[in-house]
C-alpha atoms as an extended CHARMM CRD file, in Angstrom:
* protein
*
        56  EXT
         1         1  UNK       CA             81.7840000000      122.4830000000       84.5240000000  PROA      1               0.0000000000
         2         2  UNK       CA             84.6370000000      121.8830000000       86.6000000000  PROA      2               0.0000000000
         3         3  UNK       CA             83.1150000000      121.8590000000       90.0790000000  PROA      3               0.0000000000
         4         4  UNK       CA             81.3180000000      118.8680000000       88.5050000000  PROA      4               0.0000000000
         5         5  UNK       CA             84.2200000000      116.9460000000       87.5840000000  PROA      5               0.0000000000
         6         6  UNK       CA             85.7810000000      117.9350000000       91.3180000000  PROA      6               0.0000000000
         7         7  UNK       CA             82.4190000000      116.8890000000       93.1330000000  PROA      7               0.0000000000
         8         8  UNK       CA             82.3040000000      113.3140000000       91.0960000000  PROA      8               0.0000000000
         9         9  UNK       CA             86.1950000000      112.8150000000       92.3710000000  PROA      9               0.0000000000
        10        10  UNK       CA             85.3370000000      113.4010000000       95.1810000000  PROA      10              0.0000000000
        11        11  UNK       CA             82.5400000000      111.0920000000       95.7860000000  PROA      11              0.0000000000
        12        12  UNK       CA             84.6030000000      108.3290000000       93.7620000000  PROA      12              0.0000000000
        13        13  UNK       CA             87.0770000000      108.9920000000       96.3220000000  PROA      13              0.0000000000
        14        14  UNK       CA             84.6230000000      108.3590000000       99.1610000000  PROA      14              0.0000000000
        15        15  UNK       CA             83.4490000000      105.4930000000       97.8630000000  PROA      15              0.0000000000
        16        16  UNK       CA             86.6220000000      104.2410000000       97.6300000000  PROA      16              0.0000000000
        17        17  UNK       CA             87.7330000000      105.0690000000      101.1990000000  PROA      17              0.0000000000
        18        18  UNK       CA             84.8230000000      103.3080000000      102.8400000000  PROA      18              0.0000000000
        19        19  UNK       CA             85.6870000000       99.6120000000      103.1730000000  PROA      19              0.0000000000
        20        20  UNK       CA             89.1690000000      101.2850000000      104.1120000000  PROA      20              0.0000000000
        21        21  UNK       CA             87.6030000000      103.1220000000      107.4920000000  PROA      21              0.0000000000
        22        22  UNK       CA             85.6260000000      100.0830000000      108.3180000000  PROA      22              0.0000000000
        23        23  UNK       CA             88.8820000000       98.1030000000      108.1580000000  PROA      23              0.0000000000
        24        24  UNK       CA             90.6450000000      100.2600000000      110.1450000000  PROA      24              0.0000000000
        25        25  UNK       CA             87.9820000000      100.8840000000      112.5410000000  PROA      25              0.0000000000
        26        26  UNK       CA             87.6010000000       97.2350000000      112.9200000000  PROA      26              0.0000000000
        27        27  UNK       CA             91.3390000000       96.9070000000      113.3090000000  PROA      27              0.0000000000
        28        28  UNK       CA             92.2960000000       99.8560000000      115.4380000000  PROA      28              0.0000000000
        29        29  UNK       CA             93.7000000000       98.3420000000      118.0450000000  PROA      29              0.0000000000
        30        30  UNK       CA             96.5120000000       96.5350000000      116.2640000000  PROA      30              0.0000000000
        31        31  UNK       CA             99.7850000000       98.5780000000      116.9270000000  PROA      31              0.0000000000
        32        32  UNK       CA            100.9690000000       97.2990000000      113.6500000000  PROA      32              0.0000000000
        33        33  UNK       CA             98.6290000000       99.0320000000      111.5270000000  PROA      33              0.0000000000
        34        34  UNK       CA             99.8070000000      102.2970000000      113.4230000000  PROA      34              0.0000000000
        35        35  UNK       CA            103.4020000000      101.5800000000      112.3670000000  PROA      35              0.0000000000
        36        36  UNK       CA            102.3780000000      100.4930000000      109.1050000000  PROA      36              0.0000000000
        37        37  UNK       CA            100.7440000000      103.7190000000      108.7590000000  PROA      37              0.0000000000
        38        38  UNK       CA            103.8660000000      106.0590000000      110.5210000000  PROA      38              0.0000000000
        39        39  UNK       CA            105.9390000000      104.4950000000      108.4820000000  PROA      39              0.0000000000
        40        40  UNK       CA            103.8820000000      104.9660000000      105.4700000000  PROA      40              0.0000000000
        41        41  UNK       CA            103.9920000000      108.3610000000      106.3300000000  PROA      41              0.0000000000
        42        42  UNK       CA            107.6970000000      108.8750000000      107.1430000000  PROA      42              0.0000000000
        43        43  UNK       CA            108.5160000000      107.4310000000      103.5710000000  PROA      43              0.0000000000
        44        44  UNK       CA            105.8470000000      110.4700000000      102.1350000000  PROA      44              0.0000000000
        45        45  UNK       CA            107.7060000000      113.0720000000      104.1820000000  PROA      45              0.0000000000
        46        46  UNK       CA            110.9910000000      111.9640000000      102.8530000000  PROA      46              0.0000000000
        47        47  UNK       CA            110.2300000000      111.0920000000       99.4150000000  PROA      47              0.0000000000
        48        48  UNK       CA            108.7650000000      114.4900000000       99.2010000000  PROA      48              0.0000000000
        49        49  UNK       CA            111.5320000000      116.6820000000      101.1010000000  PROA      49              0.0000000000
        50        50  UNK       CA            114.1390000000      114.9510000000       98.6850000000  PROA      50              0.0000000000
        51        51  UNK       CA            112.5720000000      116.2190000000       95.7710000000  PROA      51              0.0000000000
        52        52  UNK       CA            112.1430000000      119.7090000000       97.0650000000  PROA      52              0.0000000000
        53        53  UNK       CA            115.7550000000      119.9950000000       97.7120000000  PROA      53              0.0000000000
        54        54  UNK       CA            116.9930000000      118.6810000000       94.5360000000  PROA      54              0.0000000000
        55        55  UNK       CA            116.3470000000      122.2510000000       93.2270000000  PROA      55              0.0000000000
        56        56  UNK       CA            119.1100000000      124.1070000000       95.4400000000  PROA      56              0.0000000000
């Protein structure tokens, strides 16, 4: 019953994802979206290390 509910997020979550890849692949060649999206992923690393080492 759970691989169900895992295989239906999943496909939700492709679903959603699709006009998101055609945008980008549309747009690849902007060097802002490439910031936009190390940037994006800077703020994830540090958001993330912060609240590991909030426990030492």
């Amino acid at each position: 019953m759970k691989h169900i509910y895992i295989l239906n997020f999943l496909d939700d979550l492709n679903k959603f994802m699709e006009p998101l890849k055609k945008w980008i692949q549309e747009h690849y060649n902007n060097p802002l979206i490439w910031l936009l999206l190390f940037l994006t992923g800077l703020f994830v690393f540090q958001m993330t290390y912060s609240a590991l080492q909030k426990e030492k």
